[in-house]
C-alpha positions as protocol buffer text, in pm:
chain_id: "A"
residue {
  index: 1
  type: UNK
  ca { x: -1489 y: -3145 z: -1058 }
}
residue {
  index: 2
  type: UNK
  ca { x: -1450 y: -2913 z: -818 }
}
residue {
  index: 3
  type: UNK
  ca { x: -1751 y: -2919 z: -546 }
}
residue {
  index: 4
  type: UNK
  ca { x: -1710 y: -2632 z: -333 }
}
residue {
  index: 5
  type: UNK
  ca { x: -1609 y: -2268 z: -479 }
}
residue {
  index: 6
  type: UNK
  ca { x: -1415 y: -1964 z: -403 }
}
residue {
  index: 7
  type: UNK
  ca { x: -1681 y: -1747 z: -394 }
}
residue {
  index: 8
  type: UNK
  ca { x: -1833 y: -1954 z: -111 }
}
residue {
  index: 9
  type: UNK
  ca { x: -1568 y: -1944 z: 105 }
}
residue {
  index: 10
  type: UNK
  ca { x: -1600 y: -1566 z: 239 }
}
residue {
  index: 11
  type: UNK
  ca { x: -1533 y: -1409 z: 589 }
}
residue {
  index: 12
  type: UNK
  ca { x: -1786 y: -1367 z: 791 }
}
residue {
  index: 13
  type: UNK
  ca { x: -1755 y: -1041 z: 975 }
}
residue {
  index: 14
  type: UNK
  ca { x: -2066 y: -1162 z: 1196 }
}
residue {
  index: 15
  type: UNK
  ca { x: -1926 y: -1472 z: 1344 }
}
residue {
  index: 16
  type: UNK
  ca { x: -1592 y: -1445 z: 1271 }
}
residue {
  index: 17
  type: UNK
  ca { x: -1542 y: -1788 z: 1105 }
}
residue {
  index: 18
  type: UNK
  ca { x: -1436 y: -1882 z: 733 }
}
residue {
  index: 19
  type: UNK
  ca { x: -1737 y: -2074 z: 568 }
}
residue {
  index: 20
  type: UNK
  ca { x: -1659 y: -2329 z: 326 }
}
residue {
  index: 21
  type: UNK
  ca { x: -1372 y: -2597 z: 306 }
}
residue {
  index: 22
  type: UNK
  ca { x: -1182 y: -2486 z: 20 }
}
residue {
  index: 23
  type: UNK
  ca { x: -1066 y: -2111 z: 144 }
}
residue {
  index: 24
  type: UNK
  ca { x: -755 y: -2001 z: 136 }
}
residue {
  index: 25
  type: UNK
  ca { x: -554 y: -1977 z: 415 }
}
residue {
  index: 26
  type: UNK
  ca { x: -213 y: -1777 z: 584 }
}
residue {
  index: 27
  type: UNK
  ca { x: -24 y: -1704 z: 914 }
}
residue {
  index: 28
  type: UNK
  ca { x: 45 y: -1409 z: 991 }
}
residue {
  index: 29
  type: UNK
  ca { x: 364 y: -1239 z: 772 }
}
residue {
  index: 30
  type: UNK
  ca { x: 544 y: -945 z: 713 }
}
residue {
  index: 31
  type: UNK
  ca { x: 775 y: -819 z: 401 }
}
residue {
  index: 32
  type: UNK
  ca { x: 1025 y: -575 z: 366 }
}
residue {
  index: 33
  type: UNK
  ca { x: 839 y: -247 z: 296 }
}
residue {
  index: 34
  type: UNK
  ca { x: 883 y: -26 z: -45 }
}
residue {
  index: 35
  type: UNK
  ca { x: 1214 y: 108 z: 75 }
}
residue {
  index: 36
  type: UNK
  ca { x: 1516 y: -37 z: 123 }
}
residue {
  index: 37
  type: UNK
  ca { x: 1454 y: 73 z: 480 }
}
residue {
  index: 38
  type: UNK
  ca { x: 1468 y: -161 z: 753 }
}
residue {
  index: 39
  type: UNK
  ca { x: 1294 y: 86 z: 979 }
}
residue {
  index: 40
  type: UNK
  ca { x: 1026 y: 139 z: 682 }
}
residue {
  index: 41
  type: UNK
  ca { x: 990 y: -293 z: 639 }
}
residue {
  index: 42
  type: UNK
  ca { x: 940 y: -345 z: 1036 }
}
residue {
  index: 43
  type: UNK
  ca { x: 685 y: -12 z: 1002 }
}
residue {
  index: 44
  type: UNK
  ca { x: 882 y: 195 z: 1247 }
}
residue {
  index: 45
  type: UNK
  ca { x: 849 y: 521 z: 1057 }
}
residue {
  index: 46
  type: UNK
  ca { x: 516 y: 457 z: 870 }
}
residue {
  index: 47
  type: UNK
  ca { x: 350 y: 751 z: 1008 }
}
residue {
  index: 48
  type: UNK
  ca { x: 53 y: 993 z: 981 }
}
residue {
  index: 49
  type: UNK
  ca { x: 56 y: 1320 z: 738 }
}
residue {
  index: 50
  type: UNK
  ca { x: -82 y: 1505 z: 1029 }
}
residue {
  index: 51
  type: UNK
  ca { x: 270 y: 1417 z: 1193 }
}
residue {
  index: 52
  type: UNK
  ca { x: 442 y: 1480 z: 902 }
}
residue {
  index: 53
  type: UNK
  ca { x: 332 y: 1876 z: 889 }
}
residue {
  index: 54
  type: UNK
  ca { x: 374 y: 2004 z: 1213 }
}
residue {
  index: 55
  type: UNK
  ca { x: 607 y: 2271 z: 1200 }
}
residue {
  index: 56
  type: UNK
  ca { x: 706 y: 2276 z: 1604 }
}
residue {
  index: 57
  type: UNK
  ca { x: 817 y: 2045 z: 1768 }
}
residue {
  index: 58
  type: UNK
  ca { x: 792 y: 1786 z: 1454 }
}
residue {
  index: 59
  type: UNK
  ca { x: 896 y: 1425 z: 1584 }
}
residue {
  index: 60
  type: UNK
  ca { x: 921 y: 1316 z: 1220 }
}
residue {
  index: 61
  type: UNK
  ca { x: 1202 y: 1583 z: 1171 }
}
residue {
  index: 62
  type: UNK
  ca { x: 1509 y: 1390 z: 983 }
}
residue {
  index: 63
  type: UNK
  ca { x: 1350 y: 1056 z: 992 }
}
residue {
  index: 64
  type: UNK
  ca { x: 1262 y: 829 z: 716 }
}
residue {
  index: 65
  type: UNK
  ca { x: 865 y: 832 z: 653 }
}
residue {
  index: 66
  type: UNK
  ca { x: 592 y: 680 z: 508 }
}
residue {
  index: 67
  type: UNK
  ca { x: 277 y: 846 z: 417 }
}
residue {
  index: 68
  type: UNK
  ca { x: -10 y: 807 z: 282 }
}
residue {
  index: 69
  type: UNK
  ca { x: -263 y: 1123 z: 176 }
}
residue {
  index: 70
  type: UNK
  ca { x: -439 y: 1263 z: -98 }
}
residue {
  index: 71
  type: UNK
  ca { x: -252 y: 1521 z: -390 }
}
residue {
  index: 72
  type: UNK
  ca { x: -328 y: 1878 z: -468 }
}
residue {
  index: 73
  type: UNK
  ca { x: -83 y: 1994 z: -744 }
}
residue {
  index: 74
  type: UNK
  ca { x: 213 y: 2002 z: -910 }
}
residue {
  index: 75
  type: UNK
  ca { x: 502 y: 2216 z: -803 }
}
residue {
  index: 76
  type: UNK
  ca { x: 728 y: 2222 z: -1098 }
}
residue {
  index: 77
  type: UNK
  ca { x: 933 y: 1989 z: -1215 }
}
residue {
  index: 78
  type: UNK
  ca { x: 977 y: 1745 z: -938 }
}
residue {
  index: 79
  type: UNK
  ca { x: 741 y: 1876 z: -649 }
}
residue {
  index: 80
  type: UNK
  ca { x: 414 y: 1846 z: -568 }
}
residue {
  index: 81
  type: UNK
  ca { x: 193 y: 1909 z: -213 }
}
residue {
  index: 82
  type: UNK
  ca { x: -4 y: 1628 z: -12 }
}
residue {
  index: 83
  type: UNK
  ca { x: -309 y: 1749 z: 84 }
}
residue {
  index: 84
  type: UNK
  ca { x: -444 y: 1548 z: 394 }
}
residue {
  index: 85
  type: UNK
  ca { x: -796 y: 1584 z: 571 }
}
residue {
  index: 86
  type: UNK
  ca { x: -659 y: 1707 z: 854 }
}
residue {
  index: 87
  type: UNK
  ca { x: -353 y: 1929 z: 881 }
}
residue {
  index: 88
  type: UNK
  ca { x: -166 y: 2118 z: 642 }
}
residue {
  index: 89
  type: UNK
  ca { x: -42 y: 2052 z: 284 }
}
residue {
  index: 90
  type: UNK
  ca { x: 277 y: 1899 z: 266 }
}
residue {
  index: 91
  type: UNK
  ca { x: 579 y: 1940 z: 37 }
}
residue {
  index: 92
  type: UNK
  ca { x: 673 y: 1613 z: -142 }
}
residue {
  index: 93
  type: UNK
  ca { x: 994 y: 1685 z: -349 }
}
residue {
  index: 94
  type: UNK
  ca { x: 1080 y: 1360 z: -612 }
}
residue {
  index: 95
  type: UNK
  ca { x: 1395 y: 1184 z: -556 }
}
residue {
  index: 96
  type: UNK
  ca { x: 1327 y: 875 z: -716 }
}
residue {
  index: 97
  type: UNK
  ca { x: 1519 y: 935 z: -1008 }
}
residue {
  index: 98
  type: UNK
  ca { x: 1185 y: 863 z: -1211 }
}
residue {
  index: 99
  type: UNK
  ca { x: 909 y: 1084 z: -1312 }
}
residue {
  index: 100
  type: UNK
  ca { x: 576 y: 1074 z: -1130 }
}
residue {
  index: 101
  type: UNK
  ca { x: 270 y: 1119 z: -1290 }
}
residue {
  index: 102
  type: UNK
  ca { x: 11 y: 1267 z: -1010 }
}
residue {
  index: 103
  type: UNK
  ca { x: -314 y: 1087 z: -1034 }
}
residue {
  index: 104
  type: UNK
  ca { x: -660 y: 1229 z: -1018 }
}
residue {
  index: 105
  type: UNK
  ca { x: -719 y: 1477 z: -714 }
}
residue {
  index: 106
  type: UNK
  ca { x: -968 y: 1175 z: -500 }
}
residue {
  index: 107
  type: UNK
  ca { x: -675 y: 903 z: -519 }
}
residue {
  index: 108
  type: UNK
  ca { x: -408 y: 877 z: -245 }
}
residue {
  index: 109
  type: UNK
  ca { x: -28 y: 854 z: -325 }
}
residue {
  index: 110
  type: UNK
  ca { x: 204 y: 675 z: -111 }
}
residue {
  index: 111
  type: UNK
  ca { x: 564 y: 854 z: -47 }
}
residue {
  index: 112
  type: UNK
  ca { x: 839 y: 717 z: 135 }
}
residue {
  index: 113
  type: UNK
  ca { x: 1110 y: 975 z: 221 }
}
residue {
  index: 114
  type: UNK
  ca { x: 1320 y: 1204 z: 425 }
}
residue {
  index: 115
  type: UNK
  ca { x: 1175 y: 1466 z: 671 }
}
residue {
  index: 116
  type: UNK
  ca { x: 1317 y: 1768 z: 601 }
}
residue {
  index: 117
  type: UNK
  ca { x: 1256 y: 2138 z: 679 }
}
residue {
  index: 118
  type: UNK
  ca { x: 1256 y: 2240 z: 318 }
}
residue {
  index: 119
  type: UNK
  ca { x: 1550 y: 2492 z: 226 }
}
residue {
  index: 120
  type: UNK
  ca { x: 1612 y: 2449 z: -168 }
}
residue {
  index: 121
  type: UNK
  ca { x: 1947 y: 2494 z: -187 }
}
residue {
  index: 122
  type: UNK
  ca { x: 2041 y: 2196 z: 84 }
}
residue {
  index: 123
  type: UNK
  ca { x: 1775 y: 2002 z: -90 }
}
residue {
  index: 124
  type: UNK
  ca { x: 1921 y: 2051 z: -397 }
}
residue {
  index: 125
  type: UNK
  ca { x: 2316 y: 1983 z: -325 }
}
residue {
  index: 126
  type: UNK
  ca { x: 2233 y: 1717 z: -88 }
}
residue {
  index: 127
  type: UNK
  ca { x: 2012 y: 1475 z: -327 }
}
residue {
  index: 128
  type: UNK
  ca { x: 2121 y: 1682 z: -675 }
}
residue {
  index: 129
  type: UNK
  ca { x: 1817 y: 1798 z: -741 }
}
residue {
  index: 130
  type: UNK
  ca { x: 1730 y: 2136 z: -1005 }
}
residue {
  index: 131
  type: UNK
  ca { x: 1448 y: 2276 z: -849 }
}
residue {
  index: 132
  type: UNK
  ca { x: 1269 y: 2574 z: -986 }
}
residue {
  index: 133
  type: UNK
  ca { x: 1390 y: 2824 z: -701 }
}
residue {
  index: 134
  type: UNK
  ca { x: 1104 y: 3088 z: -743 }
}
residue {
  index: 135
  type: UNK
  ca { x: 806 y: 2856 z: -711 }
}
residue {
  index: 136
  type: UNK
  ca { x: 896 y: 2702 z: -374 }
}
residue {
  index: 137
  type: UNK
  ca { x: 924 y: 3023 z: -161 }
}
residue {
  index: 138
  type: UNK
  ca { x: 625 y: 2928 z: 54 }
}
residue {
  index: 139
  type: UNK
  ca { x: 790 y: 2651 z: 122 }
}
residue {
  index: 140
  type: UNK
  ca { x: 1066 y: 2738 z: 263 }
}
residue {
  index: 141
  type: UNK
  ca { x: 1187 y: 2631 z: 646 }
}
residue {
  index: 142
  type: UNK
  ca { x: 845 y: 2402 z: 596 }
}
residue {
  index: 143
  type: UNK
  ca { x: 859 y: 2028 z: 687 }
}
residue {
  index: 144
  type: UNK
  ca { x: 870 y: 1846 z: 360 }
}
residue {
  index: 145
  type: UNK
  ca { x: 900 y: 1452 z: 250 }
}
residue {
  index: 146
  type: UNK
  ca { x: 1199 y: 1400 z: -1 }
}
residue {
  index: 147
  type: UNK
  ca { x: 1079 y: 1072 z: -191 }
}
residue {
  index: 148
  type: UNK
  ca { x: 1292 y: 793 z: -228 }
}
residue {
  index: 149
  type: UNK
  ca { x: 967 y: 549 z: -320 }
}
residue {
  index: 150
  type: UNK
  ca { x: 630 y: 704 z: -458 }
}
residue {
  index: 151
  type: UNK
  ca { x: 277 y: 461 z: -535 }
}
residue {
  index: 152
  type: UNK
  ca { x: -29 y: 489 z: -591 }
}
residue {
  index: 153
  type: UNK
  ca { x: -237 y: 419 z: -329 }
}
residue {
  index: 154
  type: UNK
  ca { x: -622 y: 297 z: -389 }
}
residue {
  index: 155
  type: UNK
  ca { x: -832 y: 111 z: -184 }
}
residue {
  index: 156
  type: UNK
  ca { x: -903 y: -197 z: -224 }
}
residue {
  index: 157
  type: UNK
  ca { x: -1287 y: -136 z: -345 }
}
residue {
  index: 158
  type: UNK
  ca { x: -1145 y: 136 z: -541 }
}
residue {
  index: 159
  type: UNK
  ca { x: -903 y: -113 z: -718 }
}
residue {
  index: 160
  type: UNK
  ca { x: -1138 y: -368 z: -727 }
}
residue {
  index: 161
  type: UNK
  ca { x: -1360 y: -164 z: -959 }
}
residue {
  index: 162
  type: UNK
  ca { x: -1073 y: 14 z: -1150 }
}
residue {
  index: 163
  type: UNK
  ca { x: -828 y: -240 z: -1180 }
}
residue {
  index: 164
  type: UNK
  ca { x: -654 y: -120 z: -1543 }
}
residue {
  index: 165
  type: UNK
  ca { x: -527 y: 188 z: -1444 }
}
residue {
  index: 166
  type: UNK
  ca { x: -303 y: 0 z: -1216 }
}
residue {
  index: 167
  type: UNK
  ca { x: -166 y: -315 z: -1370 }
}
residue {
  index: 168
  type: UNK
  ca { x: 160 y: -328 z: -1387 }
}
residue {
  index: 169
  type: UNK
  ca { x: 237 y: -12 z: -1133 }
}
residue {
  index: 170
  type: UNK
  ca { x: 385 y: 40 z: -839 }
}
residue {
  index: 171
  type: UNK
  ca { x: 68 y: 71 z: -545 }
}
residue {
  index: 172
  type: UNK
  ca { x: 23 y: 58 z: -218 }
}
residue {
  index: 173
  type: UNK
  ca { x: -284 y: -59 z: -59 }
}
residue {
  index: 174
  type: UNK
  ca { x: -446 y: -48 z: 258 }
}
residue {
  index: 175
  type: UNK
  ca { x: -711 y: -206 z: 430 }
}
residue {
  index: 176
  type: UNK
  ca { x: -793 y: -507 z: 654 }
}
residue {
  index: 177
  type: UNK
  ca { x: -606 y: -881 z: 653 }
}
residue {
  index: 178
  type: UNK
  ca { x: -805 y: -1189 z: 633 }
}
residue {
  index: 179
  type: UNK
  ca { x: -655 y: -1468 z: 694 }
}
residue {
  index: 180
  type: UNK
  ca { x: -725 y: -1751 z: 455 }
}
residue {
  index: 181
  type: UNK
  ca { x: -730 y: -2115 z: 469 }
}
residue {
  index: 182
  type: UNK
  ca { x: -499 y: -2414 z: 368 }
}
residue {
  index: 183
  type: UNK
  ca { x: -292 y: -2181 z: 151 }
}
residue {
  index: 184
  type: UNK
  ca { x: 76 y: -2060 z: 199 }
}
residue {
  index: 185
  type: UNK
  ca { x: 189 y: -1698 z: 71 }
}
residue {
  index: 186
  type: UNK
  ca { x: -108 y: -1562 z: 52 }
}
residue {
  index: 187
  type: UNK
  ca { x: -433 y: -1363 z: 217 }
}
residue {
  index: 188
  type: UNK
  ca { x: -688 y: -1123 z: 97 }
}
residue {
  index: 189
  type: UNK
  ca { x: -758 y: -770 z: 158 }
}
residue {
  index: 190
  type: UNK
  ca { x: -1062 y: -585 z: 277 }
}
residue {
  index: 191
  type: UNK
  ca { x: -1149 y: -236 z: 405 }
}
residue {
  index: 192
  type: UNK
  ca { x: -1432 y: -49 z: 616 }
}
residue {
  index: 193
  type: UNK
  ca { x: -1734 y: -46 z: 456 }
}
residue {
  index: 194
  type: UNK
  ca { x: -1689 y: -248 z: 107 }
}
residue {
  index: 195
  type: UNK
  ca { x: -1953 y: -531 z: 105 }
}
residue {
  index: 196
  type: UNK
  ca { x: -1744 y: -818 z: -65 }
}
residue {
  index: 197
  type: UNK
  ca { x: -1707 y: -1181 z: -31 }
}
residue {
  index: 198
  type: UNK
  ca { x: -1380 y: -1185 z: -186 }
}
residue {
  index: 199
  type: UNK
  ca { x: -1182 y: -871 z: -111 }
}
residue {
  index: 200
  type: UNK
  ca { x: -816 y: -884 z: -293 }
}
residue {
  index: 201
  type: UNK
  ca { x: -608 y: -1166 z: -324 }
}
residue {
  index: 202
  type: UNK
  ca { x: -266 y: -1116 z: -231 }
}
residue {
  index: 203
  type: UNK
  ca { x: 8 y: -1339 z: -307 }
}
residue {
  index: 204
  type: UNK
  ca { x: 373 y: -1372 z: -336 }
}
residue {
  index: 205
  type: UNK
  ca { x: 413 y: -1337 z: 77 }
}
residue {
  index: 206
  type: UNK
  ca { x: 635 y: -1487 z: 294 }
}
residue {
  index: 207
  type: UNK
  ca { x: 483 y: -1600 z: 578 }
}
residue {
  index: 208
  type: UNK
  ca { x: 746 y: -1680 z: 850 }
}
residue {
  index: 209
  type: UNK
  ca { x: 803 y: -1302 z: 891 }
}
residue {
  index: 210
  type: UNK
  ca { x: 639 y: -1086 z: 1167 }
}
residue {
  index: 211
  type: UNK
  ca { x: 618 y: -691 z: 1195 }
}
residue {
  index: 212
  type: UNK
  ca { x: 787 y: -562 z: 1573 }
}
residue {
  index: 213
  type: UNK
  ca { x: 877 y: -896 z: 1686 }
}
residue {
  index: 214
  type: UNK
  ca { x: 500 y: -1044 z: 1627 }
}
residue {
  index: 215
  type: UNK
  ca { x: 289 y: -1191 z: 1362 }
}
residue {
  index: 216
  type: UNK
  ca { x: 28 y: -980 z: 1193 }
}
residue {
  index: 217
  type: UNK
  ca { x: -294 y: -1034 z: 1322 }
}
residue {
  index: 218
  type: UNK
  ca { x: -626 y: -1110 z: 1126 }
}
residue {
  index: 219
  type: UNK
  ca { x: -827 y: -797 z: 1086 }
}
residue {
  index: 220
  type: UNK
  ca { x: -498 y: -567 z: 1123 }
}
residue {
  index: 221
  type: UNK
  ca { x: -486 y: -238 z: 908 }
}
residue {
  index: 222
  type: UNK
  ca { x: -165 y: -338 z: 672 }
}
residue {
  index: 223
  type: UNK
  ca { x: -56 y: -183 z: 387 }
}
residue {
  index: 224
  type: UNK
  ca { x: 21 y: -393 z: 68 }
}
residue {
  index: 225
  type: UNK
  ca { x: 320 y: -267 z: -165 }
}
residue {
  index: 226
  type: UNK
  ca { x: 362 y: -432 z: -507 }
}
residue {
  index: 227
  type: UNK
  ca { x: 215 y: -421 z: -824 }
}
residue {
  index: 228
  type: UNK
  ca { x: -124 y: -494 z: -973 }
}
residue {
  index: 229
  type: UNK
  ca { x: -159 y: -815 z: -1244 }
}
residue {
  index: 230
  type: UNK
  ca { x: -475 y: -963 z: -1424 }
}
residue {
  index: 231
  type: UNK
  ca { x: -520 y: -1303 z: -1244 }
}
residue {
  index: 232
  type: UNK
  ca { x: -464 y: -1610 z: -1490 }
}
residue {
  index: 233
  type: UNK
  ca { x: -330 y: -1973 z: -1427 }
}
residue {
  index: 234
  type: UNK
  ca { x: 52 y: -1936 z: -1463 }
}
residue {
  index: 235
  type: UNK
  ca { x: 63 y: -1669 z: -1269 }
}
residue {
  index: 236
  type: UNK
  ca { x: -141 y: -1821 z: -962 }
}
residue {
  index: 237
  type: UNK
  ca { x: 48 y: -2176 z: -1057 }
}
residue {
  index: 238
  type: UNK
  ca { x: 387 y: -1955 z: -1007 }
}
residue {
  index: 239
  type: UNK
  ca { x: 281 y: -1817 z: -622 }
}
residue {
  index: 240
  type: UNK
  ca { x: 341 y: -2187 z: -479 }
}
residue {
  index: 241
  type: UNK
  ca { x: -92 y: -2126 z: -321 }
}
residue {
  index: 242
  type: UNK
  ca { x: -103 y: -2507 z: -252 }
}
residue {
  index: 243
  type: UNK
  ca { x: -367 y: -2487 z: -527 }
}
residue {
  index: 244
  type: UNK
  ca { x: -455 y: -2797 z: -779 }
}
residue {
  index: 245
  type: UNK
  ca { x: -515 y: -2716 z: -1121 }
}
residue {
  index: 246
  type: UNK
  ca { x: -910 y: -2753 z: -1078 }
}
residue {
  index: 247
  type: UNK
  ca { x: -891 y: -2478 z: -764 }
}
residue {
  index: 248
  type: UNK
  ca { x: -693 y: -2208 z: -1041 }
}
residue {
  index: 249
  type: UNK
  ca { x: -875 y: -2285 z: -1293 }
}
residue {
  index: 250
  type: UNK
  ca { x: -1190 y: -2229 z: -1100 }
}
residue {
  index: 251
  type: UNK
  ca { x: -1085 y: -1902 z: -983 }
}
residue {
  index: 252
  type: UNK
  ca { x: -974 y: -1771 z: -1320 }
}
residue {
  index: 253
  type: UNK
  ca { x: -1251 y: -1883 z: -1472 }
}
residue {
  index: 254
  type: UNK
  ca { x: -1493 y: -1697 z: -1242 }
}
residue {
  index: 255
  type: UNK
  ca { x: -1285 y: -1385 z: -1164 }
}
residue {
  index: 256
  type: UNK
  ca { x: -1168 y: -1267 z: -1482 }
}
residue {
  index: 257
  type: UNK
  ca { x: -1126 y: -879 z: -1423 }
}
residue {
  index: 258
  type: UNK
  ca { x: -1021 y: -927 z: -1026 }
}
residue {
  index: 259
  type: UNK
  ca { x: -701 y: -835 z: -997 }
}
residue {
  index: 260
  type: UNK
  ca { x: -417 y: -991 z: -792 }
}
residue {
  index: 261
  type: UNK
  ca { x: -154 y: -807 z: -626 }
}
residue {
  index: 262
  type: UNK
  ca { x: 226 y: -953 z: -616 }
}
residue {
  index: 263
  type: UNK
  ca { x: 327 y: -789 z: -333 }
}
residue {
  index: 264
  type: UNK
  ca { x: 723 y: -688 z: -246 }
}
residue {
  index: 265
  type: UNK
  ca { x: 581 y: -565 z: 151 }
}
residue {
  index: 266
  type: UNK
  ca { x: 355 y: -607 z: 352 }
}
residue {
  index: 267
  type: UNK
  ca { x: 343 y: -432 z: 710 }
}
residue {
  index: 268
  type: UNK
  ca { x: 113 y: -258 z: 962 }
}
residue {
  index: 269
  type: UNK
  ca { x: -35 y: 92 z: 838 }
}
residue {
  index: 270
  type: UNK
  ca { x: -16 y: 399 z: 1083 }
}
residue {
  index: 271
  type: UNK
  ca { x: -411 y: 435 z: 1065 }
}
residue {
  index: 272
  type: UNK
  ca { x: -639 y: 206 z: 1259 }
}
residue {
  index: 273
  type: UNK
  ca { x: -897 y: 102 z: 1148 }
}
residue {
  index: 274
  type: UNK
  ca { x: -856 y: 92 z: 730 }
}
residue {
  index: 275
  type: UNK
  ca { x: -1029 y: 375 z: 674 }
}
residue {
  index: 276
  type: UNK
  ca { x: -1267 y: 289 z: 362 }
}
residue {
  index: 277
  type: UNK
  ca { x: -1469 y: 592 z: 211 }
}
């Protein structure tokens, strides 16, 4: 029988100690990021939108990005503008190769790309692209983010209490690392504001590597790329937690519609701190 639980075992904020005996626990880690990118994994280029859109001088100009900001509309076929609090809308112009669906207008999308000052016939012979010339003339000599890697990006609160919409998805999510106790490949994920004992569990992270040289720190602003599953024994029993089979089953048992991310990258997020609502 197992004596202590999960639930018991949250971060205080207050004294900055873990209370219980049975929560989990992690080093510090970094992945590789969405991209294929080394510069993207170590966080180099993970930059602001604000950044992004300045026309003159733009020190994002040419250089592989990653952003994170809220969506206006579509622009044809394979376009659509960024629209952050601050700044100007930004050109996003798909390159993935897949189609995008744009979410509702209050949730953030993640995009990974090339800065470019948008001119839509270099954009299209350079990636082989058919754009739909007439409806990007505001556009042009603009900075704009060519895609190689698009996500959706909720909170964690917001995927806490939404979680279907993204199983099975690429996301990216930001907010605040705990550390956690006694268990490899794994820590959970906060942000400003959201009153939970829990937060997100994040597993499937390797732990021996560090972002710039260093290990992450507890309560560092990281972003979390992956996908979202429904928590359940075999796949807990599969992320090598350290955890007996009393421990999973406990946590299955009482947090049936938490979700779990299996995340592919893990690395420091451009804002500081996680933002919240």
């Amino acid at each position: 029988m197992v004596k202590q639980s999960y639930c018991s075992l949250y971060w205080s904020k207050k004294t900055g100690a873990y209370l219980g005996a049975i929560a989990l626990g992690l080093t510090a880690l970094l992945l590789p990021g969405c991209s294929n990118d080394k510069e993207i994994a170590d966080g180099k280029t993970n930059t602001t939108a604000q950044e992004v859109a300045k026309v003159s001088p733009n020190p994002t100009l040419g250089k592989e990005v990653t952003i994170r900001s809220q969506t206006a509309q579509a622009v044809g076929k394979s376009g659509f503008v960024m629209t952050p609090k601050e700044g100007q809308p930004i050109l996003v112009i798909n390159a993935t190769g897949t189609p995008f669906v744009l979410p509702g207008a209050d949730m953030p999308v993640q995009a990974t790309g090339k800065v470019a000052s948008f001119v839509v016939a270099d954009i299209e012979k350079e990636f082989g692209l058919a754009l739909e010339d007439e409806l990007y003339a505001g556009y042009e000599r603009k900075p704009a983010i060519v895609a190689q890697s698009l996500a959706l990006a909720p909170t964690p609160e917001g995927l806490y209490k939404a979680p279907a919409g993204y199983f099975d998805k690429p996301i990216a999510v930001e907010g605040d690392l705990r550390k956690l106790e006694n268990t490899p490949n794994a820590f959970a994920l906060f942000e400003e504001g959201w009153v939970d004992d829990v937060g997100i569990l994040v597993i499937s992270v390797d732990r021996n590597l560090k972002a710039k040289g260093r290990p992450l720190q507890e309560g560092e602003n990281v972003v979390v790329t992956g996908v979202a599953r429904q928590a359940n024994a075999k796949l807990l029993q599969g992320a090598n937690l350290g955890w007996d089979t009393a421990k999973i089953n406990e946590f299955v048992s009482r947090y049936t519609n938490r979700p779990v991310i299996v995340a592919d990258g893990v690395y420091p997020s451009a804002v500081d701190p996680a933002p919240g609502k």
